[in-house]
SEKOLPA-705116 format. One record per atom (N, C-alpha, C): z, y, x; atom name; residue number from 1. Coordinates in steps of 0.001 Angstrom, whole numbers. Each point is the difference from the previous one (the first is absolute). Layout:
% residues N
<rec><w>Z</w><v>Y</v><u>X</u><name>CA</name><resi>NUM</resi></rec>
...
This chain:
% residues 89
<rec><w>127965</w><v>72289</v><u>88907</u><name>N</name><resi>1</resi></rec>
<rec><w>-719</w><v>1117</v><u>-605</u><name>CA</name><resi>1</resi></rec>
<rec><w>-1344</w><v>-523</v><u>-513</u><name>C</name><resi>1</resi></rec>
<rec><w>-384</w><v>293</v><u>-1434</u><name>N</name><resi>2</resi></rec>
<rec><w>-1300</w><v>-230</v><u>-381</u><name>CA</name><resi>2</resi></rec>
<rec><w>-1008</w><v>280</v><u>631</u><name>C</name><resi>2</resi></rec>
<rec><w>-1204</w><v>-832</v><u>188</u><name>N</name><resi>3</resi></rec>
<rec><w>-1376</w><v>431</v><u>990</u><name>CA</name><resi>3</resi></rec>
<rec><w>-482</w><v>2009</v><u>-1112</u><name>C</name><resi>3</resi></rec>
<rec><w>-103</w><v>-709</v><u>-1060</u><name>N</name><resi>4</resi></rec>
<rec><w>-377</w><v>1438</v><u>-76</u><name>CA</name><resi>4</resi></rec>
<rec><w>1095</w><v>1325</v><u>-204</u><name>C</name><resi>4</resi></rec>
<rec><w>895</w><v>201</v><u>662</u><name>N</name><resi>5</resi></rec>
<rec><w>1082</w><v>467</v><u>363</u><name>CA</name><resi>5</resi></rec>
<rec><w>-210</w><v>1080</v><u>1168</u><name>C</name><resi>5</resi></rec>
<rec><w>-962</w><v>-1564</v><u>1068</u><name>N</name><resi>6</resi></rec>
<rec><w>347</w><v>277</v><u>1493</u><name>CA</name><resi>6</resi></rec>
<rec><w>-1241</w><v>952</v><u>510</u><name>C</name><resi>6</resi></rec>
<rec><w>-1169</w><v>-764</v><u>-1079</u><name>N</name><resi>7</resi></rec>
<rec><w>-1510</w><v>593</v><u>-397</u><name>CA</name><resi>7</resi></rec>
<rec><w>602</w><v>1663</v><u>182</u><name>C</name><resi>7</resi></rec>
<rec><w>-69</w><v>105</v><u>-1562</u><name>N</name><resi>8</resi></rec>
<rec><w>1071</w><v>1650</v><u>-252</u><name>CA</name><resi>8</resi></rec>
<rec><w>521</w><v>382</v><u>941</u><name>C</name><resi>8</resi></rec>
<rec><w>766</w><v>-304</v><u>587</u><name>N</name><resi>9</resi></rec>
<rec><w>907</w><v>695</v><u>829</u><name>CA</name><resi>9</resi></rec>
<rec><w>-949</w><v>449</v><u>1459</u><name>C</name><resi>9</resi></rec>
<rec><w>-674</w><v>-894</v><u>260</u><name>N</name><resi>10</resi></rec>
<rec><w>-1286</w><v>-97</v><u>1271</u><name>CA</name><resi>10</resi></rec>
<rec><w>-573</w><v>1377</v><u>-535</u><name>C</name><resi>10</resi></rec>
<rec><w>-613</w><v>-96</v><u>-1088</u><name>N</name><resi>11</resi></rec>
<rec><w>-1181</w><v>707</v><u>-508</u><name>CA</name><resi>11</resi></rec>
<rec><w>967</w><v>2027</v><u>481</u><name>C</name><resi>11</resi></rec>
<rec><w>962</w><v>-353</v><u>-629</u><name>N</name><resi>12</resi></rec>
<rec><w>711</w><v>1373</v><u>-6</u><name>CA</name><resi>12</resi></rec>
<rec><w>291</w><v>380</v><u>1275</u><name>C</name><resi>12</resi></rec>
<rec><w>307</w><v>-880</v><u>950</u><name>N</name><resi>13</resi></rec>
<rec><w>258</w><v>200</v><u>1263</u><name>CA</name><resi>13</resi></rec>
<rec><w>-1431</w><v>1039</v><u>791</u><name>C</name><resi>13</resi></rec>
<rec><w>-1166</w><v>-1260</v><u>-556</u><name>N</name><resi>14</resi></rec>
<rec><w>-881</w><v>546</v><u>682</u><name>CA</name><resi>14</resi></rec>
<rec><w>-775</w><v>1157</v><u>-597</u><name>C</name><resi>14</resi></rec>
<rec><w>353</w><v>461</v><u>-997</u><name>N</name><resi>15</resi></rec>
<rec><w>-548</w><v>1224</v><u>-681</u><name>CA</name><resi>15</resi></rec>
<rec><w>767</w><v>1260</v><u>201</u><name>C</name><resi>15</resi></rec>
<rec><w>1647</w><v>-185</v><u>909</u><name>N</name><resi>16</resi></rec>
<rec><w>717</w><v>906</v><u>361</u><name>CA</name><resi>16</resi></rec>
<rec><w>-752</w><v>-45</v><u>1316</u><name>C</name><resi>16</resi></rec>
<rec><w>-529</w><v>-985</v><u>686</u><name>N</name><resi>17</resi></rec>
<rec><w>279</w><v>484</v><u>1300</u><name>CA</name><resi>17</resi></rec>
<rec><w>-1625</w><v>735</v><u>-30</u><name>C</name><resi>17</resi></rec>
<rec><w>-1086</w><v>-591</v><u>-705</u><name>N</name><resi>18</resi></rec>
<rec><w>-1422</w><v>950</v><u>-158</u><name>CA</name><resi>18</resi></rec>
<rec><w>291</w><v>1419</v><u>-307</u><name>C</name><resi>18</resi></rec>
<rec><w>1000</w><v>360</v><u>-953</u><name>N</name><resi>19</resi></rec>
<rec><w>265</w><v>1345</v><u>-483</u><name>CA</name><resi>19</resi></rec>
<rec><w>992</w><v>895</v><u>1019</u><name>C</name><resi>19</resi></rec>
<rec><w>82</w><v>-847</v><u>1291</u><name>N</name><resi>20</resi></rec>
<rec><w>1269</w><v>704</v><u>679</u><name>CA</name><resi>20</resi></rec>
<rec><w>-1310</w><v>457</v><u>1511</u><name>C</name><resi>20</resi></rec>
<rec><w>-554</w><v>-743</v><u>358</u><name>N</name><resi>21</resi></rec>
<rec><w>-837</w><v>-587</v><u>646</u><name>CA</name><resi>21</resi></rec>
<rec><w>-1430</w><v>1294</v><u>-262</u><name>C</name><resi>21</resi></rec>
<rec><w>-300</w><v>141</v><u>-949</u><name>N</name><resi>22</resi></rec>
<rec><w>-1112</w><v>1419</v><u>-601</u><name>CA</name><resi>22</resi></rec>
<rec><w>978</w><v>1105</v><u>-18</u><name>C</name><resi>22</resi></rec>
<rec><w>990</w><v>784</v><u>-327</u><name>N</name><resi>23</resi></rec>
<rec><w>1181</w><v>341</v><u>163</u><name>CA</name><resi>23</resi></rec>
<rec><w>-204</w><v>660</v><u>1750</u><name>C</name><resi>23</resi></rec>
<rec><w>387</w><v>-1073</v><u>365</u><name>N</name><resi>24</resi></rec>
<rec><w>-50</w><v>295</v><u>1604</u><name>CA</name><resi>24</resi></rec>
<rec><w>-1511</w><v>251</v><u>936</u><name>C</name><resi>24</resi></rec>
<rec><w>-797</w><v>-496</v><u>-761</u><name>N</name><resi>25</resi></rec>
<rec><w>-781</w><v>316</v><u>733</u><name>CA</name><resi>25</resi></rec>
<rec><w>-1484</w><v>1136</v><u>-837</u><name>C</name><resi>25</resi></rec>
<rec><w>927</w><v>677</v><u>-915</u><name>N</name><resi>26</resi></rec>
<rec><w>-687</w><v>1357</v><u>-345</u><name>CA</name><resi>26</resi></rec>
<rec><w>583</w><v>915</v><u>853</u><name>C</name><resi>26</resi></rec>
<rec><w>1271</w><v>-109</v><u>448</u><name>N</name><resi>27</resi></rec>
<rec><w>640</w><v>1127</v><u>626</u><name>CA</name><resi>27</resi></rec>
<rec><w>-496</w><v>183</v><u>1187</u><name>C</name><resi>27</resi></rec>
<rec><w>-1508</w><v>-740</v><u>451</u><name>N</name><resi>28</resi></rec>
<rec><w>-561</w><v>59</v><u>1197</u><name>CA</name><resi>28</resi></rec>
<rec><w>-1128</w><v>311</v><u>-74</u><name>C</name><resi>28</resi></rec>
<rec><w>180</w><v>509</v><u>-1224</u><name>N</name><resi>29</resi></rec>
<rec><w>-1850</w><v>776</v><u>-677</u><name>CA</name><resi>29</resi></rec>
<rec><w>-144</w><v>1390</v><u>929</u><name>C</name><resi>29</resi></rec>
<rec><w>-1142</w><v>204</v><u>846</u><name>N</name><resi>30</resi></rec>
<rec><w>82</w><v>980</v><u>534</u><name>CA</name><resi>30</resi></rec>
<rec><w>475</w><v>63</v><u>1403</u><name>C</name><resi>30</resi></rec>
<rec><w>629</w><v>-1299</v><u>284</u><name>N</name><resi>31</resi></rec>
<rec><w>28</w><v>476</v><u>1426</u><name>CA</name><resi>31</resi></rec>
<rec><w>-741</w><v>-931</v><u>974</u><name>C</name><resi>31</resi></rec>
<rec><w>102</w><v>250</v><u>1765</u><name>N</name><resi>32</resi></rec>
<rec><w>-443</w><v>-603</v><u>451</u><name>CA</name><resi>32</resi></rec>
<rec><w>468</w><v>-820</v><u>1270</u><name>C</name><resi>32</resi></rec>
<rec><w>-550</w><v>-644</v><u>367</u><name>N</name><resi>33</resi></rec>
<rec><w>160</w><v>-1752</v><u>333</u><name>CA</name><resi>33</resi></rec>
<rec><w>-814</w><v>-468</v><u>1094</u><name>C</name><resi>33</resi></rec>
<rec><w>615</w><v>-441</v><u>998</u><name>N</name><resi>34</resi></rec>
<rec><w>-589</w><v>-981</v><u>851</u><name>CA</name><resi>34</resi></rec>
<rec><w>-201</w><v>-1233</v><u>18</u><name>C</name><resi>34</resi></rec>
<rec><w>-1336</w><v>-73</v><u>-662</u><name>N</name><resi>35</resi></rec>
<rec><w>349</w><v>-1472</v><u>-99</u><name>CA</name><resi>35</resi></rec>
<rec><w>-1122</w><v>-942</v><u>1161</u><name>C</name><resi>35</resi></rec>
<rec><w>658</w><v>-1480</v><u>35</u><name>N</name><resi>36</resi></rec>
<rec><w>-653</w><v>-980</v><u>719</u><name>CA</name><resi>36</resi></rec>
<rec><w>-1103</w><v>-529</v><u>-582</u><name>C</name><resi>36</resi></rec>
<rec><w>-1154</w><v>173</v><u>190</u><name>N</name><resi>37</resi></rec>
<rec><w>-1457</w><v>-784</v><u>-993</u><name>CA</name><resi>37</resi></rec>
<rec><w>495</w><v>-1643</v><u>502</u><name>C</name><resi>37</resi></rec>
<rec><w>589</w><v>-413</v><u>-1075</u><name>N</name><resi>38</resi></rec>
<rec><w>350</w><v>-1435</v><u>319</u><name>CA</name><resi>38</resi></rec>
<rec><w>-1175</w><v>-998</v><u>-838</u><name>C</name><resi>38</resi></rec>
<rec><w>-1139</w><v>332</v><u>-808</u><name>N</name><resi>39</resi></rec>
<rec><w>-682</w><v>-751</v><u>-759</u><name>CA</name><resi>39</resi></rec>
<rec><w>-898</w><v>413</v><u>-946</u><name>C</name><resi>39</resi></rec>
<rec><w>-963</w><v>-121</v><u>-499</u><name>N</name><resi>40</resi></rec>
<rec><w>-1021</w><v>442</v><u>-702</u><name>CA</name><resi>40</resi></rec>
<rec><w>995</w><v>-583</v><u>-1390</u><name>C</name><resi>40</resi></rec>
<rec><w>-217</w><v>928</v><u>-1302</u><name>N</name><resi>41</resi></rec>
<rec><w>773</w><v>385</v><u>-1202</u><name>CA</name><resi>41</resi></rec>
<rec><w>-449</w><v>-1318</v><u>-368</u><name>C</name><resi>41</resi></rec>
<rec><w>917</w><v>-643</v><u>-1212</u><name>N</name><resi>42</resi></rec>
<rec><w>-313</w><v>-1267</v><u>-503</u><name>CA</name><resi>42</resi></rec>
<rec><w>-994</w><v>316</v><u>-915</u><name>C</name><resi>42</resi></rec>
<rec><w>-102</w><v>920</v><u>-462</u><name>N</name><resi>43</resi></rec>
<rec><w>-1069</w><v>615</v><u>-1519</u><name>CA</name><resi>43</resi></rec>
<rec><w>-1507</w><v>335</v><u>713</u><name>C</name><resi>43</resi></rec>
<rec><w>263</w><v>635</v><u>1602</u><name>N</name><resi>44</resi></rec>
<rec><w>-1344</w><v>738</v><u>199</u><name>CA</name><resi>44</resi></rec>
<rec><w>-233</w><v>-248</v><u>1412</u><name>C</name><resi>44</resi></rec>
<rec><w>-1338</w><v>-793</v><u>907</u><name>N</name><resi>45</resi></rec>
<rec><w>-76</w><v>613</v><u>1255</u><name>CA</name><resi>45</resi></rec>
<rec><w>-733</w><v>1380</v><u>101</u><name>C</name><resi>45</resi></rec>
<rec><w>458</w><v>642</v><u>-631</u><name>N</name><resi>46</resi></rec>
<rec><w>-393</w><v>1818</v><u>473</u><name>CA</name><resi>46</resi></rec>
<rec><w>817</w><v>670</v><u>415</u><name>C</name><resi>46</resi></rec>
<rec><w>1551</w><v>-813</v><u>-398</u><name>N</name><resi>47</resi></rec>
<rec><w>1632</w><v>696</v><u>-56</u><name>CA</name><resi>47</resi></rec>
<rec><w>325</w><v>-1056</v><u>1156</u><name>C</name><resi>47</resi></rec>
<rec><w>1392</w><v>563</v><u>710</u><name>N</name><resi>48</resi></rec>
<rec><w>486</w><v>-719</v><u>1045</u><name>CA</name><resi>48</resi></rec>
<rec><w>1384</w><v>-84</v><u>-569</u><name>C</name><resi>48</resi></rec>
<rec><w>1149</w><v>-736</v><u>529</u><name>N</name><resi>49</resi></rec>
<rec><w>1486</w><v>-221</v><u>-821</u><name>CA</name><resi>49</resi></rec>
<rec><w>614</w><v>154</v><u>1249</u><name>C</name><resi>49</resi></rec>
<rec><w>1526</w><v>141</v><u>86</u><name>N</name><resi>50</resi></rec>
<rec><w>841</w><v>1047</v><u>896</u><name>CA</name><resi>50</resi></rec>
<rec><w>1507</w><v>-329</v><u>-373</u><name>C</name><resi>50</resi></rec>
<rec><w>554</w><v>-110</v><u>724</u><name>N</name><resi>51</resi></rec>
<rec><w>1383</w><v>757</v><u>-685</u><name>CA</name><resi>51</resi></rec>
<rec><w>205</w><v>1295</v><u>798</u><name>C</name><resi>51</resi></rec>
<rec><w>1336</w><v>789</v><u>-342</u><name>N</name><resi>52</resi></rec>
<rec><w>331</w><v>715</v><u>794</u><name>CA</name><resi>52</resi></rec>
<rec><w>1232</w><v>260</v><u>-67</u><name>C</name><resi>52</resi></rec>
<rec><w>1117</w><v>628</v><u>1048</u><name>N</name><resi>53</resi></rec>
<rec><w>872</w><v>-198</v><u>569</u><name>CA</name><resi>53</resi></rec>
<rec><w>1099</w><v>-465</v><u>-1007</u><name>C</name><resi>53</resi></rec>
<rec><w>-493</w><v>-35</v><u>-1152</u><name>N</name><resi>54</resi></rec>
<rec><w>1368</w><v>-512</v><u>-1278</u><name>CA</name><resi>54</resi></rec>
<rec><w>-318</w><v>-1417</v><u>-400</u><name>C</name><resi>54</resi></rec>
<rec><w>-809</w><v>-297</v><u>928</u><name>N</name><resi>55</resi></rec>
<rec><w>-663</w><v>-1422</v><u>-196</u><name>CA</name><resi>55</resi></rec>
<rec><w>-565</w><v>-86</v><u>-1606</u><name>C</name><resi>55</resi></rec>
<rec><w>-508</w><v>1045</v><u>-276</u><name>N</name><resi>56</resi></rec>
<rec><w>-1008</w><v>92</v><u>-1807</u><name>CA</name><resi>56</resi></rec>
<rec><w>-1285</w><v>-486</v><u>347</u><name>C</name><resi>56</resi></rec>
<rec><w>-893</w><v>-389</v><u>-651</u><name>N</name><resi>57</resi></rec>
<rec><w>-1551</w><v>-184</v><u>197</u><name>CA</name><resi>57</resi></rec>
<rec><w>-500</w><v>1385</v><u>-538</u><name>C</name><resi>57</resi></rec>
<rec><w>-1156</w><v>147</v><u>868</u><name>N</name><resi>58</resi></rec>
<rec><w>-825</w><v>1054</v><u>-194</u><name>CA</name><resi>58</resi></rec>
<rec><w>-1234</w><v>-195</v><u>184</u><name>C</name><resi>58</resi></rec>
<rec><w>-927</w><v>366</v><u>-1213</u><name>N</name><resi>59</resi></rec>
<rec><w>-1517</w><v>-260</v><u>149</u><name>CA</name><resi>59</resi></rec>
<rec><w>-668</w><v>822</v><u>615</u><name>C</name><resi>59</resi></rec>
<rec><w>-727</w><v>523</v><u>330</u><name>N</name><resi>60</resi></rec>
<rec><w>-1181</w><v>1037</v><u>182</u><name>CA</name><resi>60</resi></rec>
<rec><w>-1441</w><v>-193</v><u>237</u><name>C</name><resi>60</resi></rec>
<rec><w>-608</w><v>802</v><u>-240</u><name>N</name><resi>61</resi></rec>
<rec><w>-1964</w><v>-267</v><u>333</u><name>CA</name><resi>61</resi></rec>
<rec><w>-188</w><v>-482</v><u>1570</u><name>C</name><resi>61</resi></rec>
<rec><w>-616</w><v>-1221</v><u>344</u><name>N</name><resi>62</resi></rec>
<rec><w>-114</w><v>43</v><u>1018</u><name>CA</name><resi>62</resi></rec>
<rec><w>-112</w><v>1112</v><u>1439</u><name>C</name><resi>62</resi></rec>
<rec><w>-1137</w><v>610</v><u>-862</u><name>N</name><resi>63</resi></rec>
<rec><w>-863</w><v>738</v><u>990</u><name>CA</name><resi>63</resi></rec>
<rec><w>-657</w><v>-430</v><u>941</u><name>C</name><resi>63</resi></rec>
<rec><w>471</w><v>1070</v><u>1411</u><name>N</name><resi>64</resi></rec>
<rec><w>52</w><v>-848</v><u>1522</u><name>CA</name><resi>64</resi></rec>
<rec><w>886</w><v>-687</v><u>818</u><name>C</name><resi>64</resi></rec>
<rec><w>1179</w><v>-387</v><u>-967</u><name>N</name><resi>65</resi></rec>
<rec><w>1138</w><v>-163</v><u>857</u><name>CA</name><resi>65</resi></rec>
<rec><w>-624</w><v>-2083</v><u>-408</u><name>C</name><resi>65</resi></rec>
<rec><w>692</w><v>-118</v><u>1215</u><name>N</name><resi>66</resi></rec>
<rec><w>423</w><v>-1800</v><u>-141</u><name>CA</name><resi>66</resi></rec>
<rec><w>1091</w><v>-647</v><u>279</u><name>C</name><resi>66</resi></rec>
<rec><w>476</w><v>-887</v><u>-710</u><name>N</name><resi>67</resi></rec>
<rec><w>1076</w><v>-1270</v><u>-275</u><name>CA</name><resi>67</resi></rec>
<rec><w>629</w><v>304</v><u>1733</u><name>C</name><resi>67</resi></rec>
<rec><w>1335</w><v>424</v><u>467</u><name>N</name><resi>68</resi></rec>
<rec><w>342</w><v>73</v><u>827</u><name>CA</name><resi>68</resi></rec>
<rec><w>593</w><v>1678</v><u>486</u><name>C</name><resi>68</resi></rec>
<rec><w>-1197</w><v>1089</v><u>-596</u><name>N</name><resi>69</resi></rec>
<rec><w>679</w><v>1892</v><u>-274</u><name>CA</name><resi>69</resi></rec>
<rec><w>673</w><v>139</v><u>-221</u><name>C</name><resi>69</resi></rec>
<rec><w>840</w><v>884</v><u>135</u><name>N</name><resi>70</resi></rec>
<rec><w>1220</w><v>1281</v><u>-326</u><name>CA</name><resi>70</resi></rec>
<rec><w>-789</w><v>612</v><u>-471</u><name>C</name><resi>70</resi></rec>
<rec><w>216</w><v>315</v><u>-1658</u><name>N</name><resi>71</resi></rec>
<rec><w>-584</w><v>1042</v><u>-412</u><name>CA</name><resi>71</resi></rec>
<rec><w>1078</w><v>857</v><u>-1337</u><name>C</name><resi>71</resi></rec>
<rec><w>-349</w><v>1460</v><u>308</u><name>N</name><resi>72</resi></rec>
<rec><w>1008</w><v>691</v><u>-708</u><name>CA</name><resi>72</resi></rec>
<rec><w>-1095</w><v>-213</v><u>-1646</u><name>C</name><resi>72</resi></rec>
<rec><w>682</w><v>-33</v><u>-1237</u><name>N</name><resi>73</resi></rec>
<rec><w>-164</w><v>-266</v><u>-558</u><name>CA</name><resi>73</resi></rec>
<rec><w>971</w><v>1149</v><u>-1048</u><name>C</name><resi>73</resi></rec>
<rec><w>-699</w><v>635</v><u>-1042</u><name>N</name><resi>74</resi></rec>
<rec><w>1130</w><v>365</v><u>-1131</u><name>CA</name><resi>74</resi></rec>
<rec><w>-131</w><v>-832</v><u>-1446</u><name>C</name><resi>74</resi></rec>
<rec><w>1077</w><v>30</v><u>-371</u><name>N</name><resi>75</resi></rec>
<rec><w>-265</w><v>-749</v><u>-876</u><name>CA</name><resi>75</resi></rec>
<rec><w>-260</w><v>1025</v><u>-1631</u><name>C</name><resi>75</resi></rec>
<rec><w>-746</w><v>-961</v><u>-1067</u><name>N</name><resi>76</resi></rec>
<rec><w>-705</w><v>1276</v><u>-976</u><name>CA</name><resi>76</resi></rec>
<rec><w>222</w><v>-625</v><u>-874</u><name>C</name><resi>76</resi></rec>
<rec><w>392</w><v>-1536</v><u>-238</u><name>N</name><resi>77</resi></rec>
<rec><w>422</w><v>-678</v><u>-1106</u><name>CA</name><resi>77</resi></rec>
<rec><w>655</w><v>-989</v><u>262</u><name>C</name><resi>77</resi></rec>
<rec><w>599</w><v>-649</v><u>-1014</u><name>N</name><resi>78</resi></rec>
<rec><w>715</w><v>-1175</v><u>105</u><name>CA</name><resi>78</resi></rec>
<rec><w>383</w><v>-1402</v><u>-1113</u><name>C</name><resi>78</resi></rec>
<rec><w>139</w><v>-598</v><u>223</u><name>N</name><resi>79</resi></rec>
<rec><w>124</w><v>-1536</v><u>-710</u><name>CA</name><resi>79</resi></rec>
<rec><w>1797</w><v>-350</v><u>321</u><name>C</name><resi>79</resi></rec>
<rec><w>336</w><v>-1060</v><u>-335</u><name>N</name><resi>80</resi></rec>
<rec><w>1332</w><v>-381</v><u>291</u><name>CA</name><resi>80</resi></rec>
<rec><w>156</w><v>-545</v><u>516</u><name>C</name><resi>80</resi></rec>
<rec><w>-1288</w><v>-378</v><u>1025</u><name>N</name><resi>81</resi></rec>
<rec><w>-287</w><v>-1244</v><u>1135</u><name>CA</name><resi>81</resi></rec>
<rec><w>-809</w><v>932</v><u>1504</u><name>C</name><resi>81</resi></rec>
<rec><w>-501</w><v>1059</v><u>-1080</u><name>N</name><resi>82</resi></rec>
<rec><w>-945</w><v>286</v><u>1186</u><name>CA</name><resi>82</resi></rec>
<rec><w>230</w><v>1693</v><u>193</u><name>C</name><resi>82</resi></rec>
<rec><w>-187</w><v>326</v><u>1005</u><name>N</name><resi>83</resi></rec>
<rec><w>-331</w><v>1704</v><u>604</u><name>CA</name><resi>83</resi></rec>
<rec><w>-1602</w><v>-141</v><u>35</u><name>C</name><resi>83</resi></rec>
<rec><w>-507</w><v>1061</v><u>-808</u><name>N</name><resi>84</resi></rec>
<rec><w>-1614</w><v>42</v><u>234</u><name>CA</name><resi>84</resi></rec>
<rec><w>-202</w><v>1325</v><u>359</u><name>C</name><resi>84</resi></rec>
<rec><w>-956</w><v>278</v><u>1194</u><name>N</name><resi>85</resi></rec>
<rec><w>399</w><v>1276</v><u>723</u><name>CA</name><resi>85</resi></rec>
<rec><w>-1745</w><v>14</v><u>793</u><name>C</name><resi>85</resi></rec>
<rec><w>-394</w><v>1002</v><u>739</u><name>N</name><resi>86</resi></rec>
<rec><w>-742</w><v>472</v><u>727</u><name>CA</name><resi>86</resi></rec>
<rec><w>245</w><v>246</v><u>1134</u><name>C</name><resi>86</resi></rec>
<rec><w>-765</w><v>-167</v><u>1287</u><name>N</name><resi>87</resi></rec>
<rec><w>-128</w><v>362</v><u>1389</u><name>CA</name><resi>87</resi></rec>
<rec><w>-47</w><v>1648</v><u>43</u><name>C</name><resi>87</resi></rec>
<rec><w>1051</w><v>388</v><u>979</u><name>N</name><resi>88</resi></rec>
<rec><w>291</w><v>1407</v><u>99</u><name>CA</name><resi>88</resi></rec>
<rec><w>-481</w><v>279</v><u>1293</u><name>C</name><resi>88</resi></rec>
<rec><w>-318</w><v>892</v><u>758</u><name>N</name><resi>89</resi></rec>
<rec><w>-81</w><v>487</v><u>1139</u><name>CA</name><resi>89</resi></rec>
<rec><w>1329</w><v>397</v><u>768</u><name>C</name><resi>89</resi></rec>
């Protein structure tokens, strides 16, 4: 198979799985989430990073919580990589 064949074919692969990937994780716009503060956000130390039980990443504002919380979290937007959400009570 030609290199730029395999290029193409890569490229399409990975532009199905980004579009499948945002897809899935709009349908989680709005709800909420326990997540693990596993790390301060790669973009911000003001935000902390998380997954939660679907193993997704989830950002949120630090606040008062630290690297190690359970914190409920809803989520209010989204990326095709990321859940970006707020600390709930």
């Amino acid at each position: 198979m030609p290199e730029e064949t395999k290029s193409r074919r890569l490229k399409e692969i990975i532009d199905l799985q980004q579009e499948l990937s945002l897809r899935s994780n709009k349908q989680d716009v709005g709800k909420v989430f326990e997540v693990l503060a596993e790390s301060h956000s790669k973009r911000s130390n003001t935000d902390l990073a998380g997954r939660n039980s679907q193993n997704k990443t989830v950002v949120f504002p630090k606040g008062d919580f630290r690297i190690g919380d359970y914190v409920k979290v809803k989520i209010l937007r989204c990326t095709a990589a990321t859940l970006i959400g707020e600390a709930i009570d």
